[in-house]
N, CA, C and O atoms as CSV, one atom per row, in Angstrom:
chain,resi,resn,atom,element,x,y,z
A,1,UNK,N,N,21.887,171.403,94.279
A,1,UNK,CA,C,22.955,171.567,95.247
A,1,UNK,C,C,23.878,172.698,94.788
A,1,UNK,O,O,24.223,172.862,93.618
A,2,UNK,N,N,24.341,173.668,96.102
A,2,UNK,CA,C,25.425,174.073,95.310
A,2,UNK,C,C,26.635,173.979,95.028
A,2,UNK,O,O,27.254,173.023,95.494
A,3,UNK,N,N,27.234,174.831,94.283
A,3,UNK,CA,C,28.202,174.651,93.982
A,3,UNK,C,C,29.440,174.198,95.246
A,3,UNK,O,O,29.387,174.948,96.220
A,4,UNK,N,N,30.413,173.192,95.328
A,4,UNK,CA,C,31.046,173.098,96.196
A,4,UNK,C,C,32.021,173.775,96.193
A,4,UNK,O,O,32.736,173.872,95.196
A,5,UNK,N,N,32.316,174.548,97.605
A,5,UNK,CA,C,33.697,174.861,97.279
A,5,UNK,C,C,34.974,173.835,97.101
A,5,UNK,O,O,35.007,172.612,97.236
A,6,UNK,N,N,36.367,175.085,96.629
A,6,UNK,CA,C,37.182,174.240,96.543
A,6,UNK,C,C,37.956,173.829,97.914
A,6,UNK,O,O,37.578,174.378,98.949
A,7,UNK,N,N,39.074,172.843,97.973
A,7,UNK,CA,C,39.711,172.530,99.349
A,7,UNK,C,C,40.538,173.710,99.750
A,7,UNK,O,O,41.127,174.333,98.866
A,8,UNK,N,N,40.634,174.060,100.956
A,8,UNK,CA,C,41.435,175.240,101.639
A,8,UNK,C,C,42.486,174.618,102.036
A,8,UNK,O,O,42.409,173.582,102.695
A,9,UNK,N,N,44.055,175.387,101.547
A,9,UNK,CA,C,45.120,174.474,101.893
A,9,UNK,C,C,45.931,175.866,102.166
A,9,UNK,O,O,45.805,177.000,101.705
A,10,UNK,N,N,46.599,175.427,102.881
A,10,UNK,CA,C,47.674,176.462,103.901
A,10,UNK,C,C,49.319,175.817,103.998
A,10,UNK,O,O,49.588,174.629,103.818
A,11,UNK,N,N,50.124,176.682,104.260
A,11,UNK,CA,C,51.377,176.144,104.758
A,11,UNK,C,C,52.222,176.985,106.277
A,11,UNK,O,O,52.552,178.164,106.153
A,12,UNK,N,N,52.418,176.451,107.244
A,12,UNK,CA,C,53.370,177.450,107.868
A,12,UNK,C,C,54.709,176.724,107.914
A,12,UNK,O,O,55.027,175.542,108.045
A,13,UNK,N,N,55.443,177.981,107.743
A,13,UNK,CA,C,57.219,177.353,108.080
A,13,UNK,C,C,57.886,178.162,109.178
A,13,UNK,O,O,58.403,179.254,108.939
A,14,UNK,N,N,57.866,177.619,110.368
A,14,UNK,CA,C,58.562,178.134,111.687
A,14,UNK,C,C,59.219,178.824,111.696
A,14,UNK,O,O,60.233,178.140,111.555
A,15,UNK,N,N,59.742,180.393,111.794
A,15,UNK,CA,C,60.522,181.353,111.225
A,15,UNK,C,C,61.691,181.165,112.676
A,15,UNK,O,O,62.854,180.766,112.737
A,16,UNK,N,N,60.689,181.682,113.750
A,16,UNK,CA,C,61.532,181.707,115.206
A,16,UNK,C,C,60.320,181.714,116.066
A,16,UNK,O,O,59.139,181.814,115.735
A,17,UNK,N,N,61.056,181.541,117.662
A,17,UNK,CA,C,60.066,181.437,119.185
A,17,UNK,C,C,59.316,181.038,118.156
A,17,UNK,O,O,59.804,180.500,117.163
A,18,UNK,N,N,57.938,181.293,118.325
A,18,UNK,CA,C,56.490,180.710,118.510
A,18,UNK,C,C,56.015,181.220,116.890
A,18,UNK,O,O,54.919,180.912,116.422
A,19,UNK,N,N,57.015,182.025,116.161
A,19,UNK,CA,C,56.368,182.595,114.566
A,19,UNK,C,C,56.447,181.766,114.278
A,19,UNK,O,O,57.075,180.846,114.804
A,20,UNK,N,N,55.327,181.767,112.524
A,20,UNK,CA,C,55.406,181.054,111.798
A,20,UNK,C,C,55.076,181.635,110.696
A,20,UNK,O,O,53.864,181.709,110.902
A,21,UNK,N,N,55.224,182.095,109.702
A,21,UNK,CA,C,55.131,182.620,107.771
A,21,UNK,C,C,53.880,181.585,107.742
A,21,UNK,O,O,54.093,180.391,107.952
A,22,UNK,N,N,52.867,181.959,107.535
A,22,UNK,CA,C,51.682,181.268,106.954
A,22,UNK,C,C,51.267,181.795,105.687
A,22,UNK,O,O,51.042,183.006,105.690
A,23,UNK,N,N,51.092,181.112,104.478
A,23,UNK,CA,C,50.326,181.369,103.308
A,23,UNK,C,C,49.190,180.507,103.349
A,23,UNK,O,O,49.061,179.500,104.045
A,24,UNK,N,N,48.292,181.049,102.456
A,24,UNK,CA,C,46.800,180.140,101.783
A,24,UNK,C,C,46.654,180.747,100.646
A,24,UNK,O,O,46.384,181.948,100.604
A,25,UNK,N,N,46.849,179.821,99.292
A,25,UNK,CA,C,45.905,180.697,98.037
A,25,UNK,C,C,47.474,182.071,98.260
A,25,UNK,O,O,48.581,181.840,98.746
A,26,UNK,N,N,46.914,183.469,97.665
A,26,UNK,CA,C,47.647,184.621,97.626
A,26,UNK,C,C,48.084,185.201,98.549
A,26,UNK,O,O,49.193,185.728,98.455
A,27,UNK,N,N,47.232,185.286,99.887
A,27,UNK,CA,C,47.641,185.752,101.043
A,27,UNK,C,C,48.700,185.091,101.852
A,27,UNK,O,O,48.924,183.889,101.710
A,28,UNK,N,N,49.617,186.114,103.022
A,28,UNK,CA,C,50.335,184.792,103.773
A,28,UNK,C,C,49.571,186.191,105.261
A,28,UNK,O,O,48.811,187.160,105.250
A,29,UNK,N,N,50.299,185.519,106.174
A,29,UNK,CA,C,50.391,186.503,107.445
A,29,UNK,C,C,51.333,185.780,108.707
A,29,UNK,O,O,51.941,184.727,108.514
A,30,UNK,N,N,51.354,186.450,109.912
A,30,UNK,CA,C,52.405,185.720,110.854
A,30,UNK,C,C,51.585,185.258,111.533
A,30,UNK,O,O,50.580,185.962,111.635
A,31,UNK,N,N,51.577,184.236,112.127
A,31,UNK,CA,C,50.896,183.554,113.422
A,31,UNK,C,C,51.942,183.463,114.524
A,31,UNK,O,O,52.934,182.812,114.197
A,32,UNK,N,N,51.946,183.842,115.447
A,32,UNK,CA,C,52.432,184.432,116.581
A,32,UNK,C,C,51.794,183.933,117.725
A,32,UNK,O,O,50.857,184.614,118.143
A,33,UNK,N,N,52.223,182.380,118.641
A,33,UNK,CA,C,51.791,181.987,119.987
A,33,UNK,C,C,51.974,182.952,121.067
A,33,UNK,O,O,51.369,182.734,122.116
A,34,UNK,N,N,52.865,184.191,120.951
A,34,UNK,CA,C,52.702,185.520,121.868
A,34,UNK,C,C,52.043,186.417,121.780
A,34,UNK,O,O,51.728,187.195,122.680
A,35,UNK,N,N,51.608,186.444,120.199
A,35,UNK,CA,C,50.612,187.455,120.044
A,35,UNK,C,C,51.175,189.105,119.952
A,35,UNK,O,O,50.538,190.110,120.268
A,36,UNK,N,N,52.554,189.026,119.421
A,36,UNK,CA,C,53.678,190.224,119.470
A,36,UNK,C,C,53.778,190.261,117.867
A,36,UNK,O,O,53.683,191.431,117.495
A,37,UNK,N,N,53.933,189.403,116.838
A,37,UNK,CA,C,54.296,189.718,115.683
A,37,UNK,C,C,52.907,189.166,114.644
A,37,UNK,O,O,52.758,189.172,113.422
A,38,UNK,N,N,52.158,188.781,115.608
A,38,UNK,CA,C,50.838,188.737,114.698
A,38,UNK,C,C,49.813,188.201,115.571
A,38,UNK,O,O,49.994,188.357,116.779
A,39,UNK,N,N,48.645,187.525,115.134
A,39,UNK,CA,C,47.975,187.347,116.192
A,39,UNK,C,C,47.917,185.574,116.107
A,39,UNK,O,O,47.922,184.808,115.142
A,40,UNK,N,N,47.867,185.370,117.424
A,40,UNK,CA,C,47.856,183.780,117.789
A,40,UNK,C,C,46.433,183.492,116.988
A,40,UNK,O,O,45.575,184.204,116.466
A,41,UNK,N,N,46.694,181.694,117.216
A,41,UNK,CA,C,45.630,181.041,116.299
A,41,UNK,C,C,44.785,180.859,117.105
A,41,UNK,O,O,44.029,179.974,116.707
A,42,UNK,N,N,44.346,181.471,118.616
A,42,UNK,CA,C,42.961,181.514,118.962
A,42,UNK,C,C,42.344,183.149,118.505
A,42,UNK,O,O,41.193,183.581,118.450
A,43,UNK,N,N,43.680,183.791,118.222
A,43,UNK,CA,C,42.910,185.274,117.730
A,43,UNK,C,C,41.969,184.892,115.868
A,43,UNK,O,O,41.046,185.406,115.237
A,44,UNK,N,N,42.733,183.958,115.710
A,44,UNK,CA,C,42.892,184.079,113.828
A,44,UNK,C,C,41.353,183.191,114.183
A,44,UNK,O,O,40.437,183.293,113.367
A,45,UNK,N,N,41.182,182.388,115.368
A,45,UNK,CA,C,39.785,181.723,114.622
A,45,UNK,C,C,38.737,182.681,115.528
A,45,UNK,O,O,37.596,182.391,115.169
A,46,UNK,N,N,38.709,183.763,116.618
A,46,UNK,CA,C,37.700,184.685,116.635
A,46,UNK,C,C,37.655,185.462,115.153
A,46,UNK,O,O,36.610,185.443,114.503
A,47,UNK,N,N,38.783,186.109,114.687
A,47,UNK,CA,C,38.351,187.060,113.849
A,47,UNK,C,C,37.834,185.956,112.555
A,47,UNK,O,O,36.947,186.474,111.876
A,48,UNK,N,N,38.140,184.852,112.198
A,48,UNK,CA,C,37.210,184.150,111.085
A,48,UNK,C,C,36.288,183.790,111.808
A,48,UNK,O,O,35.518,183.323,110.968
A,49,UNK,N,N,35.552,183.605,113.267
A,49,UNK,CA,C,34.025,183.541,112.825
A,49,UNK,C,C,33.607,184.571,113.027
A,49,UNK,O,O,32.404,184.604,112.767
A,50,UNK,N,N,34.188,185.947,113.550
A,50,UNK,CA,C,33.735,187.299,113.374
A,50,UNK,C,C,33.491,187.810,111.670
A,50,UNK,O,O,32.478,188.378,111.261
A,51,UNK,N,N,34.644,187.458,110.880
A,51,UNK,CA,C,34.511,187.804,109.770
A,51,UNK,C,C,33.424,186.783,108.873
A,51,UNK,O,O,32.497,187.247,108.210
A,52,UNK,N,N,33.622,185.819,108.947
A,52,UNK,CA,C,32.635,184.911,108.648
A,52,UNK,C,C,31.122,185.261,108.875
A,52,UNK,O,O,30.347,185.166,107.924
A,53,UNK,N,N,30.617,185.719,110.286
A,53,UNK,CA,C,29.120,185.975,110.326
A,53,UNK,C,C,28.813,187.771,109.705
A,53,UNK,O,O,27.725,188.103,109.236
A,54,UNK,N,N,30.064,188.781,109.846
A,54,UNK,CA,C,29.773,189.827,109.122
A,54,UNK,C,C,29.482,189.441,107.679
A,54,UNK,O,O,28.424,189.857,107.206
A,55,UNK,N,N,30.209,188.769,106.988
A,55,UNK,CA,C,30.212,188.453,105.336
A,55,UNK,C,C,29.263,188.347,105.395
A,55,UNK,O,O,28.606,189.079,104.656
A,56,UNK,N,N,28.545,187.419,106.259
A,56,UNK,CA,C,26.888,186.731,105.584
A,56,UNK,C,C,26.165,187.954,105.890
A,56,UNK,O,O,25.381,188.377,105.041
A,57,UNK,N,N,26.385,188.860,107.475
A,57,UNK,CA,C,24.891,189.390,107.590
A,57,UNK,C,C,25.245,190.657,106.483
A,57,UNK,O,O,24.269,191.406,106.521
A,58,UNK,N,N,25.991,191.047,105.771
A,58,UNK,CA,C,26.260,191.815,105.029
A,58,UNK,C,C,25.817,191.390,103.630
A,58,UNK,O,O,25.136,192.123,102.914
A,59,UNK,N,N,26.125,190.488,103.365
A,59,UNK,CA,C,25.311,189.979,102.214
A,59,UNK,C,C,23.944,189.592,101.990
A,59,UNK,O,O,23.328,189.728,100.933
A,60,UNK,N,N,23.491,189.071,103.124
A,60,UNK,CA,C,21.664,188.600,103.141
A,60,UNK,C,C,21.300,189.915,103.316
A,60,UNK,O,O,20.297,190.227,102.675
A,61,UNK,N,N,21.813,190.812,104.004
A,61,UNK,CA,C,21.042,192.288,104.184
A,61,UNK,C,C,21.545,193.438,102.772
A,61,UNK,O,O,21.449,194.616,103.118
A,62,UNK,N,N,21.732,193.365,102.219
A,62,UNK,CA,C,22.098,193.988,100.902
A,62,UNK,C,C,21.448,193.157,99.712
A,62,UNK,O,O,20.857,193.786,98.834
A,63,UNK,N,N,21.543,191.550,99.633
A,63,UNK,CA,C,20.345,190.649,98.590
A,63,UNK,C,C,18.877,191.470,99.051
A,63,UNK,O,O,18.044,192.003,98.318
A,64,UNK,N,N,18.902,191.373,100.292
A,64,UNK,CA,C,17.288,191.807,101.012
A,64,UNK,C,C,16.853,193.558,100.732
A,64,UNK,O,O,15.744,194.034,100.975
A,65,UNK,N,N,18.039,194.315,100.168
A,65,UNK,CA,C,18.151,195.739,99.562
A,65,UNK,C,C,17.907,196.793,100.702
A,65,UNK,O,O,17.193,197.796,100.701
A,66,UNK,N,N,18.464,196.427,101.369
A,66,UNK,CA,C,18.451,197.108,102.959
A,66,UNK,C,C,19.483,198.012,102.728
A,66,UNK,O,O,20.598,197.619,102.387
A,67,UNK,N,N,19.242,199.059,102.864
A,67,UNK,CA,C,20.750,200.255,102.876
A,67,UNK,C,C,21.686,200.064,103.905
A,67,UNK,O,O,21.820,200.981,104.715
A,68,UNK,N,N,22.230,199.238,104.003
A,68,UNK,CA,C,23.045,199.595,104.858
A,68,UNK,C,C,24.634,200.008,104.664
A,68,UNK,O,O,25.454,199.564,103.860
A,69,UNK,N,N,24.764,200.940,105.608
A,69,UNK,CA,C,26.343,201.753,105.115
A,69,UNK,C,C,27.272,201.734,105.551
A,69,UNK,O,O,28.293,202.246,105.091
A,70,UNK,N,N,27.087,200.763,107.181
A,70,UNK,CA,C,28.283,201.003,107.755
A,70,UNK,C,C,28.500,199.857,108.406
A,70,UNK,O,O,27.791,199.894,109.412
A,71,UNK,N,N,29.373,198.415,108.349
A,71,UNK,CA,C,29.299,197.441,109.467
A,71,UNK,C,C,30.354,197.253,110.465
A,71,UNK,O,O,31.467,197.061,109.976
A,72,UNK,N,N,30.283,197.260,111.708
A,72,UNK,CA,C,31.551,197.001,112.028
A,72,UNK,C,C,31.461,195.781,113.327
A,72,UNK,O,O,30.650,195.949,114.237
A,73,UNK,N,N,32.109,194.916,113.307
A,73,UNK,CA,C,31.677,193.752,114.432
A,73,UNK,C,C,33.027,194.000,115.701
A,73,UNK,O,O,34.048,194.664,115.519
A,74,UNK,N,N,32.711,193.386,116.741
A,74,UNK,CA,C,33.744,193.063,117.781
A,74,UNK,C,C,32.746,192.003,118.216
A,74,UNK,O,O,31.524,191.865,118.159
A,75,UNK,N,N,34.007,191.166,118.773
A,75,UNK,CA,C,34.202,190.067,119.448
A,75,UNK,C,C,34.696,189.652,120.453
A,75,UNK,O,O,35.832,190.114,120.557
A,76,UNK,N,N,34.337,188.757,121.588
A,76,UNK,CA,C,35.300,188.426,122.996
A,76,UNK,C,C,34.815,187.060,123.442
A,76,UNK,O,O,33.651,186.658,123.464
A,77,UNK,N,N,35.621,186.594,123.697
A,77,UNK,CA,C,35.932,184.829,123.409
A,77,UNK,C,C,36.140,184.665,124.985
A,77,UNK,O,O,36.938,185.418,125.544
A,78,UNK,N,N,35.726,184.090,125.420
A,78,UNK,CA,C,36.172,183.653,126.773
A,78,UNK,C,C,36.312,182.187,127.096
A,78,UNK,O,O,35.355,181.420,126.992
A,79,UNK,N,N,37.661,181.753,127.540
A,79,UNK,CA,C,38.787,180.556,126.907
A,79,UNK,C,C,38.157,179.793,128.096
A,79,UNK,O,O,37.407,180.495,128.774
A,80,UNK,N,N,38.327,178.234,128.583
A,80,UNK,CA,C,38.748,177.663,129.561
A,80,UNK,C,C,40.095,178.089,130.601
A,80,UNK,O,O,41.015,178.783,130.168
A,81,UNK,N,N,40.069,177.614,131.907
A,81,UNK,CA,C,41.128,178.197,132.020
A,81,UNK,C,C,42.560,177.216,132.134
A,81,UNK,O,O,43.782,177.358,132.116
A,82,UNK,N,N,41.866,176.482,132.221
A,82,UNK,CA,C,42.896,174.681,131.893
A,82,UNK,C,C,43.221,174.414,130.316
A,82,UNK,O,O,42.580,174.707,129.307
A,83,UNK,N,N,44.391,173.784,130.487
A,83,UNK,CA,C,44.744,173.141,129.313
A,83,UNK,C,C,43.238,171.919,128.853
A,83,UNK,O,O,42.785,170.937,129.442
A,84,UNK,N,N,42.926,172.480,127.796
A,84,UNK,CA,C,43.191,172.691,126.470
A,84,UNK,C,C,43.198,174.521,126.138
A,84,UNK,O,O,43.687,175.179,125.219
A,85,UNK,N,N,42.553,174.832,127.146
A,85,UNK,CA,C,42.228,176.246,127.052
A,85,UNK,C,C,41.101,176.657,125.653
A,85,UNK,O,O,41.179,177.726,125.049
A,86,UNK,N,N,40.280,175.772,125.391
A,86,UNK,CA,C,39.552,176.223,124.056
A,86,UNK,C,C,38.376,177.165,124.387
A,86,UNK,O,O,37.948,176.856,125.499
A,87,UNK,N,N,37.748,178.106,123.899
A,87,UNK,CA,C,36.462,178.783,124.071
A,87,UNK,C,C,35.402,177.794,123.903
A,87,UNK,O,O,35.061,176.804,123.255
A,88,UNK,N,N,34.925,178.924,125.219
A,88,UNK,CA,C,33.717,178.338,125.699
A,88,UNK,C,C,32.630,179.202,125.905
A,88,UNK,O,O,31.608,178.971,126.552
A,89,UNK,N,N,33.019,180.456,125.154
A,89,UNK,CA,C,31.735,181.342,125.322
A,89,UNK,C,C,32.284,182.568,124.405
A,89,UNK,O,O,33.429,183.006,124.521
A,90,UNK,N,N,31.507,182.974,123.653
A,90,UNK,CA,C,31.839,183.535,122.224
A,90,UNK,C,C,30.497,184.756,122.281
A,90,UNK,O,O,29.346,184.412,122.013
A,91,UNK,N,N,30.882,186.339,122.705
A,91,UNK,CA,C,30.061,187.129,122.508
A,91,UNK,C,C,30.224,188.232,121.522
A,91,UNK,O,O,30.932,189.200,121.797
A,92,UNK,N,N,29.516,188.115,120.231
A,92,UNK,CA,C,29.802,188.387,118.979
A,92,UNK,C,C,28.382,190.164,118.496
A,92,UNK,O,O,27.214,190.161,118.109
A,93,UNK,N,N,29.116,191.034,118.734
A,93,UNK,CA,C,28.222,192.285,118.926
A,93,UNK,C,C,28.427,193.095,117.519
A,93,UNK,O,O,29.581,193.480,117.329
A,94,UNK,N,N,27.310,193.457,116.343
A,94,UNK,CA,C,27.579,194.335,115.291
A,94,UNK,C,C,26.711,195.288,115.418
A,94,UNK,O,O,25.562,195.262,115.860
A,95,UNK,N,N,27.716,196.632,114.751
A,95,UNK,CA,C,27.613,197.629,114.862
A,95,UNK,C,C,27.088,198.131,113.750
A,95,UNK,O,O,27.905,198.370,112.860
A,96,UNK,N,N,25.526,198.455,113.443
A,96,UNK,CA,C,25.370,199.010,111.960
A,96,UNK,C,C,24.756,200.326,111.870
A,96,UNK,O,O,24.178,200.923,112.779
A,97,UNK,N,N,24.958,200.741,110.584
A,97,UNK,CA,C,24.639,202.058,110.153
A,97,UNK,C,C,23.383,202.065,108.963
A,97,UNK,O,O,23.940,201.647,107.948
A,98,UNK,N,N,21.976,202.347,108.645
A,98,UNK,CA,C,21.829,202.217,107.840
A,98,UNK,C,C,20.321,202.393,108.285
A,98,UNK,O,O,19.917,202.395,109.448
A,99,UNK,N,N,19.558,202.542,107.116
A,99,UNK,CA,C,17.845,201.933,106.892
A,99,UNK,C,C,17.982,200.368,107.389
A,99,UNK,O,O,18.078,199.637,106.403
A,100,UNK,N,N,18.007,199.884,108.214
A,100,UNK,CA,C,18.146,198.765,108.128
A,100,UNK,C,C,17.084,198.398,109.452
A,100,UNK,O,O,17.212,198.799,110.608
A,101,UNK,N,N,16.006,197.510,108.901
A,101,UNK,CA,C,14.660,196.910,109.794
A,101,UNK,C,C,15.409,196.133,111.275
A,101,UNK,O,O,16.120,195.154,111.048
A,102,UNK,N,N,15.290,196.439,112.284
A,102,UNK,CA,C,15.563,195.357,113.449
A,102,UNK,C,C,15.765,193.806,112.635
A,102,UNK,O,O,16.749,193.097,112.424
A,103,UNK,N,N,13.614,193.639,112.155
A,103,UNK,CA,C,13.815,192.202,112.139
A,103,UNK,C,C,14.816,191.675,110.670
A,103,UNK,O,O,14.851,190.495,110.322
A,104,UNK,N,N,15.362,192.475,110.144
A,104,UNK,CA,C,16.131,192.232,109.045
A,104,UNK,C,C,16.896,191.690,109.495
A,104,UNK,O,O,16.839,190.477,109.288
A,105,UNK,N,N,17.937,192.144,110.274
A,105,UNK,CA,C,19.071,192.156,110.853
A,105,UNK,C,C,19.053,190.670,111.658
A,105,UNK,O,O,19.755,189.672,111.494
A,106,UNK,N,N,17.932,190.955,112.611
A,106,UNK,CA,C,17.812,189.458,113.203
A,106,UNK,C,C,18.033,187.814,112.715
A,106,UNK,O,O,18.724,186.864,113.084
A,107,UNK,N,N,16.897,188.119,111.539
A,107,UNK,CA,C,16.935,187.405,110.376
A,107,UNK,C,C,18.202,187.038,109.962
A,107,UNK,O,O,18.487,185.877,110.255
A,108,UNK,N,N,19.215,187.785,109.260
A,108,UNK,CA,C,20.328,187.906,108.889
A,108,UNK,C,C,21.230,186.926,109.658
A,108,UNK,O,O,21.776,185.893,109.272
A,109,UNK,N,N,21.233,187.545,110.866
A,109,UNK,CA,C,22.125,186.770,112.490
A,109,UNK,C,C,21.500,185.855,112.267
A,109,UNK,O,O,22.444,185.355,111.656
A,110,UNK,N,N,20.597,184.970,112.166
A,110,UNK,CA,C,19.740,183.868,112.655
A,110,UNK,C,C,20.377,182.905,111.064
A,110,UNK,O,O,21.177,181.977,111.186
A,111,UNK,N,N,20.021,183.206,110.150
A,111,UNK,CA,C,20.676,182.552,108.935
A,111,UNK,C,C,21.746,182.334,108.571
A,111,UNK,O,O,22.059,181.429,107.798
A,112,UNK,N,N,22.948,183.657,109.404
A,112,UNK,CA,C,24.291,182.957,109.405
A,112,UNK,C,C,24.542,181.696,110.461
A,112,UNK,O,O,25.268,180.727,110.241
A,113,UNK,N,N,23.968,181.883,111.346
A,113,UNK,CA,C,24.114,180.831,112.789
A,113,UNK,C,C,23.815,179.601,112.206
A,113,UNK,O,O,24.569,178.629,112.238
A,114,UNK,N,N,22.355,179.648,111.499
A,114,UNK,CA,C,22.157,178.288,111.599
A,114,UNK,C,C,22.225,177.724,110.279
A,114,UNK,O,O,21.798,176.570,110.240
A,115,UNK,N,N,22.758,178.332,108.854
A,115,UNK,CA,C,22.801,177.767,107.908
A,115,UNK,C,C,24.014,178.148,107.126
A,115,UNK,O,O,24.776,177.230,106.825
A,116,UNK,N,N,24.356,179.558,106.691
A,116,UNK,CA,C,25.789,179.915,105.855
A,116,UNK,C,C,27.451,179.956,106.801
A,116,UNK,O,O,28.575,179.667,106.391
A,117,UNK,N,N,27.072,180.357,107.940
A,117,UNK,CA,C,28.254,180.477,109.035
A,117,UNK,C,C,28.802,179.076,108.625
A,117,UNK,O,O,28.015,178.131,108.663
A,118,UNK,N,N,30.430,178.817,108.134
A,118,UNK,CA,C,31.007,177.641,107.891
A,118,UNK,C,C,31.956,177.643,108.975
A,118,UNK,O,O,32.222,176.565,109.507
A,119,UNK,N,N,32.555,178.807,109.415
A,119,UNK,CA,C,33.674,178.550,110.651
A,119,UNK,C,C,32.730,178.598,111.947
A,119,UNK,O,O,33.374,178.200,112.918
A,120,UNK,N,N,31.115,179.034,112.361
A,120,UNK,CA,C,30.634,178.668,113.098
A,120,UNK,C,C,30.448,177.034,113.296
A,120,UNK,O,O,30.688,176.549,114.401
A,121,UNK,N,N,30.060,176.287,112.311
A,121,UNK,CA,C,29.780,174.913,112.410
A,121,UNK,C,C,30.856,174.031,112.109
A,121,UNK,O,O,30.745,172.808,112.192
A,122,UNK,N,N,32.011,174.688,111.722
A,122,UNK,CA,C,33.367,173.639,112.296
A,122,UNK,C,C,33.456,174.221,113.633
A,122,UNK,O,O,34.556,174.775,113.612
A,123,UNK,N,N,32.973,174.406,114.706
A,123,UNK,CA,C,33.543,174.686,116.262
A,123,UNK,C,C,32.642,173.650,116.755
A,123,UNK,O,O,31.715,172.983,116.296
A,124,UNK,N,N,33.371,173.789,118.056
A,124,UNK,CA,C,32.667,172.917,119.053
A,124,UNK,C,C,31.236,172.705,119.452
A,124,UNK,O,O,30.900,173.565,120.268
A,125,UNK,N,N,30.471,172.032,119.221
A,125,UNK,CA,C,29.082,172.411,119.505
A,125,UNK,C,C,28.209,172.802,120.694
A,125,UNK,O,O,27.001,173.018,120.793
A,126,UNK,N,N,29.521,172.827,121.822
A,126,UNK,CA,C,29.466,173.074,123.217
A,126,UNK,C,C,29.651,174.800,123.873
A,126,UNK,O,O,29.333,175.266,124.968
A,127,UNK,N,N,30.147,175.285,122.949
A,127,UNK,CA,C,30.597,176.709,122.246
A,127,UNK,C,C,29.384,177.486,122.692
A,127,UNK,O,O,28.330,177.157,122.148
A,128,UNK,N,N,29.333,178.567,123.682
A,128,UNK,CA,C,27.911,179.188,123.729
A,128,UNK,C,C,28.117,180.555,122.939
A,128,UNK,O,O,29.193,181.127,123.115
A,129,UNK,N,N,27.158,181.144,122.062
A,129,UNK,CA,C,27.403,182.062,121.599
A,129,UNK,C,C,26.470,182.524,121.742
A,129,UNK,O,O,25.335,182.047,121.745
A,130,UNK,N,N,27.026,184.070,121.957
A,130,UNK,CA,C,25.305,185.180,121.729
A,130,UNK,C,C,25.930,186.082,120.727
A,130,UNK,O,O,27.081,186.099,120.292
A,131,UNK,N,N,24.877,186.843,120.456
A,131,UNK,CA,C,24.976,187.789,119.490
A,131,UNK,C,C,24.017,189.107,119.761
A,131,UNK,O,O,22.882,189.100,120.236
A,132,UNK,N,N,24.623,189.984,119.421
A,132,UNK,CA,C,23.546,191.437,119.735
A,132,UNK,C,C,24.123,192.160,118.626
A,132,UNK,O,O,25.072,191.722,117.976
A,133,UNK,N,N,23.473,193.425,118.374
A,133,UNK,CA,C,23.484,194.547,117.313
A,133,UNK,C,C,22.954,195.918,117.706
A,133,UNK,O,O,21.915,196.026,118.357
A,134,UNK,N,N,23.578,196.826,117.360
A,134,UNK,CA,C,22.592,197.939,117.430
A,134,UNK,C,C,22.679,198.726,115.804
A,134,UNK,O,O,23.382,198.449,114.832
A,135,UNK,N,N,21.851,199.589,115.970
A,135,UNK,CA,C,21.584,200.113,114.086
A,135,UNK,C,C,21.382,201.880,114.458
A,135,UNK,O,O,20.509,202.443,115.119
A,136,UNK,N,N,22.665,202.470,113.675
A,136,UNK,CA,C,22.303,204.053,114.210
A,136,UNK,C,C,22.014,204.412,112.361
A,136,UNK,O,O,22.346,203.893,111.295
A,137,UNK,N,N,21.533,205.123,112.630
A,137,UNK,CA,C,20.921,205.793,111.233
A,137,UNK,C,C,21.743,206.496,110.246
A,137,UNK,O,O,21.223,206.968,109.234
């Protein structure tokens, strides 16, 4: 088995309107329900499972010794439109640069989805997601 991680612990303290001073560990940042002094907490959980599935396909494709030189992801979340308002459709597109095989890449996407992605499998399991890539040289 591996190694477990440790527990992730956070604090926010309500500054004003809708801010809040958030730390975890070393980092802090603003969380912002307007989305004016930082980004709201439906932005903060696209960009962690955006950042979350880059980490992995960046790492399985570099273990796998694939050159690759350049990654860059975008993301677009499309919410309910009722309260609760949670996503319900998650289209997650990376941008790479490199020697890098199609089916590498695929591979890569396919192993974060269904096994290393950790902020993919805390979401809803109702959550539709796609994923695409393109690879310029």
């Amino acid at each position: 088995m591996a190694d477990a991680k440790p527990p992730v612990h956070a604090e926010l303290v309500w500054s004003e309107g809708l801010q809040f001073a958030a730390t975890s560990g070393k980092t802090a940042i603003v969380i912002d329900g307007d989305s004016t002094a930082g980004p709201s907490p439906v932005q903060l959980l696209v960009l962690g499972l955006a950042g979350c599935m880059s980490i992995d396909l960046v790492d399985i494709l570099h273990k796998g010794r694939h050159r690759l030189t350049a990654c860059r992801a975008t993301i677009a979340g499309e919410r309910r439109p009722d309260p609760p308002r949670h996503l319900v459709k998650v289209e997650l597109r990376f941008h790479l640069q490199g020697d890098v095989p199609e089916a590498a890449v695929e591979r890569a996407i396919k192993l974060s989805r269904e096994k290393y992605c950790s902020v993919w499998h805390s979401l809803r399991p109702d959550i539709e997601l796609t994923t695409a890539f393109s690879i310029f040289p």
